[in-house]
SETINU-334132 format. One record per residue (C-alpha): y, z, x. Coordinates in steps of 0.05 Angstrom, whole numbers, plus 5000, padded with zeros to 4 digits. Layout:
+------+------+------+
|   c2 |   c3 |   c1 |
+------+------+------+
|    Y |    Z |    X |
...
+------+------+------+
This chain:
+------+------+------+
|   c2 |   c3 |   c1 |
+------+------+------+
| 9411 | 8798 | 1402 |
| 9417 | 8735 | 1364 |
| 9372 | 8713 | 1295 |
| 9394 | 8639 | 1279 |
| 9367 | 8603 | 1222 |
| 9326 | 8540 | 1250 |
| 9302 | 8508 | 1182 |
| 9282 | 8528 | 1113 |
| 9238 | 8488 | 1068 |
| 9278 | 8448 | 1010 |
| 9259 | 8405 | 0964 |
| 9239 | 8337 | 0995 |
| 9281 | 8289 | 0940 |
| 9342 | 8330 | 0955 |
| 9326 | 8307 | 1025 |
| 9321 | 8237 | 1015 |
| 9379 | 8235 | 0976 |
| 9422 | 8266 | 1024 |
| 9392 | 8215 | 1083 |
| 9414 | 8151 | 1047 |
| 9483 | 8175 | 1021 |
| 9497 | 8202 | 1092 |
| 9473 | 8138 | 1126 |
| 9431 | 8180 | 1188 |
| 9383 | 8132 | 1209 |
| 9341 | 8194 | 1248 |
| 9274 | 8206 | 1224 |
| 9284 | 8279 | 1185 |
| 9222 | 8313 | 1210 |
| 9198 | 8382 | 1223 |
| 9170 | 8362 | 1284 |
| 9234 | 8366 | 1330 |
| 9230 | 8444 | 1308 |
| 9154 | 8446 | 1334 |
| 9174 | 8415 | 1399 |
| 9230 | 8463 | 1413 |
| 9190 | 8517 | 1405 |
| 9139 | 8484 | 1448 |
| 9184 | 8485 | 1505 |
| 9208 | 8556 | 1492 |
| 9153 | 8583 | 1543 |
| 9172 | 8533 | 1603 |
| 9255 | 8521 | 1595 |
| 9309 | 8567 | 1617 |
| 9351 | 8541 | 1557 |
| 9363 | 8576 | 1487 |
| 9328 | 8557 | 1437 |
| 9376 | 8528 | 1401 |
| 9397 | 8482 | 1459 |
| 9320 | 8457 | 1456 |
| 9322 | 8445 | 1380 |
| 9390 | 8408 | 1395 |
| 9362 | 8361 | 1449 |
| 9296 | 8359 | 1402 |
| 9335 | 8329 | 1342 |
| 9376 | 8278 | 1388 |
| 9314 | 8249 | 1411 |
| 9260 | 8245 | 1359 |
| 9215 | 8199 | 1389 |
| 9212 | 8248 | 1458 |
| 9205 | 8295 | 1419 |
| 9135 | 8271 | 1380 |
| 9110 | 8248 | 1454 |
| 9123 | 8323 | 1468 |
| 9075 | 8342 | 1410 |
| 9017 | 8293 | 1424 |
| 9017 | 8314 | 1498 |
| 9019 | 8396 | 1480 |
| 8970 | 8390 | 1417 |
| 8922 | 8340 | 1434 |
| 8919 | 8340 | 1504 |
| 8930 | 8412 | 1531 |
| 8906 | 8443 | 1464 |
| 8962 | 8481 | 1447 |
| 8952 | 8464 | 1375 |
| 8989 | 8531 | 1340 |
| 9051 | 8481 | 1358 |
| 9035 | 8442 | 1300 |
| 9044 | 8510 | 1256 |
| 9112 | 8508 | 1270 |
| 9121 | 8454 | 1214 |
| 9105 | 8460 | 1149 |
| 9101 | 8424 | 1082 |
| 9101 | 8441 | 1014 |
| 9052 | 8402 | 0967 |
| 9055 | 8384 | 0902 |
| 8980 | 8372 | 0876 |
| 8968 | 8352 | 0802 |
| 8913 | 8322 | 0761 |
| 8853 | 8356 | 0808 |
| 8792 | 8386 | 0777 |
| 8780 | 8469 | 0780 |
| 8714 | 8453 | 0819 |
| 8755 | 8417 | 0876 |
| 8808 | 8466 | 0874 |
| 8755 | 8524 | 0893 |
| 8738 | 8470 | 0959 |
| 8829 | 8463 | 0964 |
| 8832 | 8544 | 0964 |
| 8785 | 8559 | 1026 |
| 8831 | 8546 | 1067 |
| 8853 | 8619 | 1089 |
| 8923 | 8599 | 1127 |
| 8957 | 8568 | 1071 |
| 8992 | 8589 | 1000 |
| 8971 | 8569 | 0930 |
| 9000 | 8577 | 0867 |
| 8952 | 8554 | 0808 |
| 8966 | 8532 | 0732 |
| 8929 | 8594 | 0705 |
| 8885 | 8594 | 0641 |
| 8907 | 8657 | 0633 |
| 8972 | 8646 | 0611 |
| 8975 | 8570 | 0597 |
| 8941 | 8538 | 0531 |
| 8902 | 8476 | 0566 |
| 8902 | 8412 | 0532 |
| 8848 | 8367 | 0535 |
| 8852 | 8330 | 0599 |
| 8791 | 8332 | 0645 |
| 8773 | 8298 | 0703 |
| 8722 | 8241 | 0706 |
| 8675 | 8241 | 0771 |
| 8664 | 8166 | 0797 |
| 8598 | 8195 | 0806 |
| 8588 | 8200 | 0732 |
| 8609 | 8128 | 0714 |
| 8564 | 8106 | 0770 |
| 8499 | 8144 | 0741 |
| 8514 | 8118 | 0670 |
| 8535 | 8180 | 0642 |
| 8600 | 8172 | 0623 |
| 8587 | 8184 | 0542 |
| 8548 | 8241 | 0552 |
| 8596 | 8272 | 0598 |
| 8653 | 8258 | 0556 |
| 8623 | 8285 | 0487 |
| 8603 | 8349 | 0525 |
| 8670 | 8364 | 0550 |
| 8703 | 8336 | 0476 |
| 8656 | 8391 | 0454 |
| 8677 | 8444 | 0498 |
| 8748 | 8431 | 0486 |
| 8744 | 8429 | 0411 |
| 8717 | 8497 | 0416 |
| 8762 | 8528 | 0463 |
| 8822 | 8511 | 0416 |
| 8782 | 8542 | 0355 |
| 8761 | 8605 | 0388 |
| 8833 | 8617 | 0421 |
| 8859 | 8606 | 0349 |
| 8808 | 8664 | 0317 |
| 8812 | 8715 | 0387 |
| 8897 | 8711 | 0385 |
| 8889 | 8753 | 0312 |
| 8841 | 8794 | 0333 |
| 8881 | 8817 | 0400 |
| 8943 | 8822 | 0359 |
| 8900 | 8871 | 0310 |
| 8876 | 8908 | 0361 |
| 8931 | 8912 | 0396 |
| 8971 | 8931 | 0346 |
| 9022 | 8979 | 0380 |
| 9035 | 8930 | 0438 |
| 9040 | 8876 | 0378 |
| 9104 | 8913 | 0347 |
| 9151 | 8902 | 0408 |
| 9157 | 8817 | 0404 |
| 9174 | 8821 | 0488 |
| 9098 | 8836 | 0482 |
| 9079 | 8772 | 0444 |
| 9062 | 8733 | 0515 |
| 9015 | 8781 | 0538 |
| 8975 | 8788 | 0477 |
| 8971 | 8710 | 0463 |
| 8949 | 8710 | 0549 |
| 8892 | 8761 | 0535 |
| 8866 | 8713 | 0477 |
| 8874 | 8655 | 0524 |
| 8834 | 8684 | 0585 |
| 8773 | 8695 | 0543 |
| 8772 | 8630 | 0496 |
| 8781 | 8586 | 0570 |
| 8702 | 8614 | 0585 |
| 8682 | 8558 | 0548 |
| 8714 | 8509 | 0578 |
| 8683 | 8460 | 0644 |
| 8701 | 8461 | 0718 |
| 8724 | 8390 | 0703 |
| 8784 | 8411 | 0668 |
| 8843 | 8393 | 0698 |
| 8897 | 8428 | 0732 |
| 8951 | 8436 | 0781 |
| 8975 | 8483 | 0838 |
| 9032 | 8495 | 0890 |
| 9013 | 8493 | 0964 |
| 9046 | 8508 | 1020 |
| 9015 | 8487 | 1087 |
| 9029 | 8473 | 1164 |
| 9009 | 8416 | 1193 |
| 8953 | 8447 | 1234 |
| 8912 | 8472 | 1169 |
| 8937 | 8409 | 1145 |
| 8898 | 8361 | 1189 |
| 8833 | 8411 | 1184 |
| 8835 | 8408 | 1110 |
| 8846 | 8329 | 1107 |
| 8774 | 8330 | 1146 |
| 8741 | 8380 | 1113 |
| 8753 | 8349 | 1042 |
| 8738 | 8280 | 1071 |
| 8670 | 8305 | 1090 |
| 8650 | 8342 | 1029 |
| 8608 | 8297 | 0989 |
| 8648 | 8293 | 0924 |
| 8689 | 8233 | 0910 |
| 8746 | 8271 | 0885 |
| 8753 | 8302 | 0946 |
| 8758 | 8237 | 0985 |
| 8813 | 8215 | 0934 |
| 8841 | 8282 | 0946 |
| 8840 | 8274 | 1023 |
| 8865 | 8199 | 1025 |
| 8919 | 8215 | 0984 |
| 8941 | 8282 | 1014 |
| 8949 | 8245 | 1075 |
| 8984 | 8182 | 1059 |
| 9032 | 8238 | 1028 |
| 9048 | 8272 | 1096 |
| 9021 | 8217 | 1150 |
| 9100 | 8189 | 1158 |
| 9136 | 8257 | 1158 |
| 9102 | 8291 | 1215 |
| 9051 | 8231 | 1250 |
| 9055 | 8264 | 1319 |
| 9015 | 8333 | 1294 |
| 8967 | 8302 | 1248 |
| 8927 | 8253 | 1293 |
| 8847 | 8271 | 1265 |
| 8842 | 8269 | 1195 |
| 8767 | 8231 | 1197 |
| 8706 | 8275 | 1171 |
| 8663 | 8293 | 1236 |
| 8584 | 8299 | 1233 |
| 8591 | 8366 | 1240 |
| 8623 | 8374 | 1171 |
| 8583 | 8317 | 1137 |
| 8516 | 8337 | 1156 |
| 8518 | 8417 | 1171 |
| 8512 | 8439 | 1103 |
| 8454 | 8387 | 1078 |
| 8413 | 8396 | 1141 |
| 8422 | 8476 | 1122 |
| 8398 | 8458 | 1050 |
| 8331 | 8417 | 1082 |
| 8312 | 8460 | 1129 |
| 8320 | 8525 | 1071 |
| 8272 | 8478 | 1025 |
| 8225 | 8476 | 1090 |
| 8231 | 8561 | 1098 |
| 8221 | 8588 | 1035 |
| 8159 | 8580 | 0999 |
| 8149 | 8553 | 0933 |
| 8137 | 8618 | 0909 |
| 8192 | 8652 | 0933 |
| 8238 | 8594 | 0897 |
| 8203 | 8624 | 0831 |
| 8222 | 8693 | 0850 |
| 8294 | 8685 | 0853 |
| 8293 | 8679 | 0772 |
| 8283 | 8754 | 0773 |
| 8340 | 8803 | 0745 |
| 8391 | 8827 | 0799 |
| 8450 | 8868 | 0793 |
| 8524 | 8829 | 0801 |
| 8549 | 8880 | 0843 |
| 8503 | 8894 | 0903 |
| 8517 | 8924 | 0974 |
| 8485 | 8903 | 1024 |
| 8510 | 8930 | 1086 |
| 8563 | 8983 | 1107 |
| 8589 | 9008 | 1178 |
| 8546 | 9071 | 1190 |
| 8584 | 9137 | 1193 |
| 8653 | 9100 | 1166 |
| 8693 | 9159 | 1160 |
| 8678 | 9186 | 1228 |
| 8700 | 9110 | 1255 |
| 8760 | 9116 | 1215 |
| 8778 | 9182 | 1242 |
| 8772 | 9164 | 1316 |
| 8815 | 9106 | 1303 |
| 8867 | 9143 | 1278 |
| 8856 | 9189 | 1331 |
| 8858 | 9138 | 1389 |
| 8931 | 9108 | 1347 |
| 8957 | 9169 | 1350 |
| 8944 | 9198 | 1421 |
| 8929 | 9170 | 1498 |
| 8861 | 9182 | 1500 |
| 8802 | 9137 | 1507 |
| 8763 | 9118 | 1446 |
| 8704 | 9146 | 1474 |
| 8739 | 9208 | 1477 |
| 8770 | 9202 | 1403 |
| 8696 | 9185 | 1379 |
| 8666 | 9237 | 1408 |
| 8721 | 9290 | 1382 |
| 8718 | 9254 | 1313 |
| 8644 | 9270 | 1308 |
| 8651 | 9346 | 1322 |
| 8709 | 9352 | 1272 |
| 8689 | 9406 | 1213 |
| 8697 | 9376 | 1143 |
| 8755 | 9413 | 1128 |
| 8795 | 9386 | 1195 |
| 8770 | 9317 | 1175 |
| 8795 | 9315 | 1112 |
| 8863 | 9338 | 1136 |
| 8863 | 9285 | 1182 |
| 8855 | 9236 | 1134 |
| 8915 | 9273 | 1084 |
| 8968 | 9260 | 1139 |
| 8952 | 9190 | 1142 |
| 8959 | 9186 | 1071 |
| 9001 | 9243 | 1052 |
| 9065 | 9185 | 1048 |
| 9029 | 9125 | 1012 |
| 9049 | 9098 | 0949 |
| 9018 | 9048 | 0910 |
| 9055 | 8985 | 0941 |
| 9043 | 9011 | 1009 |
| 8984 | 8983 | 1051 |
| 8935 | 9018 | 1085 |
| 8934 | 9035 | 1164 |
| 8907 | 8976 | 1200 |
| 8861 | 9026 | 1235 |
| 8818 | 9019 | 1172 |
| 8798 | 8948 | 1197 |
| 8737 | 8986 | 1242 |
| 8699 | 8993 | 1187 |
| 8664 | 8944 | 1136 |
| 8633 | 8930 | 1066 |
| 8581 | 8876 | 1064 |
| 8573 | 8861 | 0986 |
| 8523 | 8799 | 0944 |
| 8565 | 8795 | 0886 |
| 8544 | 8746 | 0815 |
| 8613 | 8732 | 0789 |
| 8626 | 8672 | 0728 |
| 8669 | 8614 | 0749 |
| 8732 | 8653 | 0708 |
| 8722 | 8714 | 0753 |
| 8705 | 8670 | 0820 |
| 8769 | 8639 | 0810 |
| 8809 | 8708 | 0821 |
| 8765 | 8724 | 0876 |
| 8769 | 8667 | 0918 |
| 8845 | 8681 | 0931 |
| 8829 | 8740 | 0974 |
| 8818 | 8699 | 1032 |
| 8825 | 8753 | 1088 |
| 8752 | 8766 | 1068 |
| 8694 | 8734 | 1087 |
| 8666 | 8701 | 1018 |
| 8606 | 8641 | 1028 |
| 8582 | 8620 | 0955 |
| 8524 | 8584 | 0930 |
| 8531 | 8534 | 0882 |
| 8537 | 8546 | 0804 |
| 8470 | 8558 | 0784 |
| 8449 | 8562 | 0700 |
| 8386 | 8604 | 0711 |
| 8441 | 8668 | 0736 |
| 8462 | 8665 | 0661 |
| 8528 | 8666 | 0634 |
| 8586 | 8718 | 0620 |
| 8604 | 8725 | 0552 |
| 8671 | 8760 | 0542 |
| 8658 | 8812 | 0491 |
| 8719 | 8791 | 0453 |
| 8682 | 8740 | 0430 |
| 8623 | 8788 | 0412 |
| 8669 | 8820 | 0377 |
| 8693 | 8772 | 0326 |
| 8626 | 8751 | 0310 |
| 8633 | 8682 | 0350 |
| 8573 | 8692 | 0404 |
| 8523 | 8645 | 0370 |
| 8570 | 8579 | 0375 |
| 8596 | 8601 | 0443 |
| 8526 | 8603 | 0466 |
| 8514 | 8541 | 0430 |
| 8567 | 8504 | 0471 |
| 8533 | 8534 | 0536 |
| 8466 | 8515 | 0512 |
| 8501 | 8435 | 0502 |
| 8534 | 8435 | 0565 |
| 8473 | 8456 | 0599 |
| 8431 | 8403 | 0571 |
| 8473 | 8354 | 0601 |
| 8478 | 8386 | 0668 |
| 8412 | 8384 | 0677 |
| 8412 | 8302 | 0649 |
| 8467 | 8291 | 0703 |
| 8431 | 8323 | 0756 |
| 8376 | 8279 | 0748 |
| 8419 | 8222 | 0770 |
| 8480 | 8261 | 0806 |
| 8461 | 8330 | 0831 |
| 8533 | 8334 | 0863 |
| 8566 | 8320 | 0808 |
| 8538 | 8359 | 0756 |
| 8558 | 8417 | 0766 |
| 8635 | 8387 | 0726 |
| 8602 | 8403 | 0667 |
| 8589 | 8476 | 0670 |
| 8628 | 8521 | 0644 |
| 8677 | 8586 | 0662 |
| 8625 | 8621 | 0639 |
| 8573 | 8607 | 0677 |
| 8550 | 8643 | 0747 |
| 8541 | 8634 | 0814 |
| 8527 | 8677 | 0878 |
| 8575 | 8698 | 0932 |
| 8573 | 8741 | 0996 |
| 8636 | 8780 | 1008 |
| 8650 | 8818 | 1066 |
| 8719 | 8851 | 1078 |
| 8738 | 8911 | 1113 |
| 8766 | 8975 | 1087 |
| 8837 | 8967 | 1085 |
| 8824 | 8899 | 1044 |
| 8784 | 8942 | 1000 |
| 8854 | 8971 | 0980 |
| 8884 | 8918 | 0972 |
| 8828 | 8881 | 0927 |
| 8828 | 8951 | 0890 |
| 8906 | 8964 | 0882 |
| 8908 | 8891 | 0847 |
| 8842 | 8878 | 0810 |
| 8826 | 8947 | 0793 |
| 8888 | 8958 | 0758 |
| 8884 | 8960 | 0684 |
| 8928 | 8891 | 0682 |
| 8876 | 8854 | 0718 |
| 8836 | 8804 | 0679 |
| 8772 | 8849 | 0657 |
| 8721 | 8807 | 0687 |
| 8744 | 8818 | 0756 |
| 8768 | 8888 | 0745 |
| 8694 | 8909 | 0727 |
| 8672 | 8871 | 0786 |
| 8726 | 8905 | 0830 |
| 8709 | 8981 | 0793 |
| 8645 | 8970 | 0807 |
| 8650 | 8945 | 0881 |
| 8690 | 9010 | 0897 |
| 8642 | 9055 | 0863 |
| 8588 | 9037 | 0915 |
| 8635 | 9032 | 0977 |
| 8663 | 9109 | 0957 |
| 8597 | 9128 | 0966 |
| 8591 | 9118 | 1040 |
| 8663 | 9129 | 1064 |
| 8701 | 9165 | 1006 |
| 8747 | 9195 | 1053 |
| 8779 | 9130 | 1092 |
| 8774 | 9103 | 1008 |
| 8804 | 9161 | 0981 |
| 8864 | 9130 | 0953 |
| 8835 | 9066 | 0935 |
| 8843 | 9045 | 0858 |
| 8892 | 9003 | 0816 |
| 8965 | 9012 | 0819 |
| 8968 | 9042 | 0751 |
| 8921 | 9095 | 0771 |
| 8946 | 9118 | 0839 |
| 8992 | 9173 | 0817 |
| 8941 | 9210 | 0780 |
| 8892 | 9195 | 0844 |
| 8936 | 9227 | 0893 |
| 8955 | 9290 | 0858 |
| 8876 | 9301 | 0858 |
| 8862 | 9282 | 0913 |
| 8919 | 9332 | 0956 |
| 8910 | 9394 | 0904 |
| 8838 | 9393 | 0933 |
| 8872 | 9412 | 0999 |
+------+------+------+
């Protein structure tokens, strides 16, 4: 056995450095390491030898790539090379669109932790509908606030917080809890910046999927994230042009949904729903579960394992399910054989909380725009030190304008809402992501927003398959979890 290290990622001005002092005149590309591995399936020689003859002839090389991707298909070549991305000065409504994209790795300037200043991102769309003033005294206002609530919340944490307040190492946290609950009052135009790491298959999907969304930031964003990359790697990134199919999709959707529902029923949807509702689970999960470990674990057919799981007596079930958890600890993920089974969930989550959820991208999540009539979440910090009337005063201004803006601009106007404020979201994920949602969100670090969400998410899915979720909860809890869970034999 050999394990040779064919490339790690460094820092691309350390790279361009090192090129001009050294003099190479070879085009330093991760594309000789995707053609390599291309030929892997159909050369006798090592791999090495293939990067070797790959990196002597660069140009060969990228014909390689166009011929495998684009013309035979084989496009998980292109995955072979990667980039890291800085991206700075984008809005947090685009970076919702950025962090769809399930295959890639974001890091995000949190307003949890950081104190944002007051730079905000002006939509073209805005200037173009003669809004600008308006747009800009809303957010001014917004801003303004946020500074004076975080200023009366960080006293209030430290007071009553006050045993965590006597150890200084504890100084960050406390000032980050006052932080995450002033930044509700602040607008999905606010800007920020993330981390992203990417291959260049993802890479050319997300340059078209931006392109076609119909937000001029995200054309910026597209243009730019491809003049960026188009030199290092041009062989693996050949269509980067929105297709119909992305352009029109979604707004033919929207038409023919204006066509379907009634006027009446548009009226209905005003009435009250719970944020946390499930929709759909796999029938009989535990039994599923159980003949999946079964199958795992012997050389039977599932039919057979099915069949057995269903005759199982409660007691033998449960044991079942104790040796497959009987070793877990809180780090540890669940069995993969707790994919079978599902949890279909409509969820009403604020912008603050959405912006959690949306990195658990293993799940299926499909949102509806940010909609005012859903209401907004108040953090009840803010309750608390008697500051609810002016917060709801700045939601009350902001959505006065949104609904000016969306007069002229119904794409855009949605900058000028709030963290606060609500939309809908369908999230599907299957029981082993359940665990993992749980061991991070429900833990009593989480933000509270999305630990409620999570808390209350698990409370429903116990119901219908509280053995295969019998160890599901935050990290902080799971020691107290499992010692009840085995002294019930």
């Amino acid at each position: 056995m050999k394990i040779l290290l064919a490339g790690y990622n460094i820092d691309y001005e350390l790279l361009r450095e090192l090129k001009e002092k050294s003099g190479i005149s070879e085009d330093l590309t991760p594309e000789t390491i995707s053609a390599a591995y291309a030929r892997i399936s159909r050369s006798p020689k090592p791999v090495d030898e293939l990067r070797l003859v790959a990196r002597a002839e660069v140009e060969k090389a990228r014909q390689s790539n166009r011929n495998i991707v684009f013309e035979m298909g084989h496009s998980s070549i292109a995955e072979h090379a990667v980039f890291n991305i800085d991206v700075l000065g984008v809005s947090r409504l685009l970076v919702e669109e950025i962090e769809k994209f399930r295959l890639c790795s974001f890091t995000e300037k949190s307003q949890r932790y950081v104190l944002f200043d007051k730079d905000f991102i002006l939509p073209d769309e805005i200037g173009q509908a003669g809004l600008t003033s308006l747009f800009a005294e809303t957010i001014a206002a917004q801003n303004d606030y946020y500074q004076q609530l975080y200023q009366q919340l960080r006293p209030f944490v430290f007071e009553q917080n006050k045993e965590l307040a006597n150890d200084p190492a504890n100084k960050s946290i406390l000032e980050g809890w006052a932080k995450e609950d002033a930044r509700y009052v602040i607008s999905l135009a606010t800007q920020t910046q993330l981390g992203m790491t990417i291959n260049a298959r993802n890479l050319e999907l997300m340059l078209r999927r931006l392109a076609a969304l119909p937000l001029a930031e995200a054309h910026e964003y597209s243009e730019k994230l491809y003049d960026a990359t188009k030199d290092i790697a041009p062989s693996l990134i050949r269509y980067t042009r929105a297709t119909d199919y992305d352009k029109l999709t979604r707004k033919n959707l929207g038409q023919k949904a204006g066509l379907i529902f009634p006027h009446a029923a548009r009226i209905n949807k005003q009435k009250k729903q719970s944020d946390v509702n499930l929709l759909h689970a796999t029938a009989d999960a535990d039994t599923i579960i159980a003949a999946a470990l079964l199958f795992s674990a012997s050389d039977n057919d599932y039919a057979r394992c099915l069949k057995l799981a269903k005759k199982l007596p409660p007691k033998e079930k449960r044991s079942l399910f104790h040796t497959a958890f009987a070793l877990m600890q809180p780090h540890d993920a669940a069995l993969r054989e707790l994919e079978n089974v599902d949890l279909h969930f409509e969820l009403i989550v604020s912008s603050s909380c959405f912006a959690q959820l949306k990195r658990h991208r293993m799940a299926t999540i499909i949102t509806q725009d940010y909609d005012p009539t859903l209401g907004v979440t108040v953090p009840p910090s803010v309750r608390k030190i008697g500051q609810q009337k002016k917060f709801l005063e700045i939601i009350r201004q902001s959505e006065k304008a949104y609904e000016q803006i969306r007069k002229k601009s119904s794409l855009a106007a949605a900058y000028v809402l709030t963290n606060a404020h609500r939309k809908r979201a369908l999230m599907k994920l299957n029981a082993r992501e359940m665990y993992h949602l749980s061991r991070l969100r429900a833990d009593s670090h989480a933000q509270w927003d999305i630990r409620k969400l999570t808390e209350d998410m698990l409370k429903e899915a116990k119901k219908i398959m509280p053995l295969t979720l019998a160890l599901a909860c935050g990290k902080d809890a799971f020691a107290a979890l499992y010692q009840k869970t085995f002294a019930r034999g």
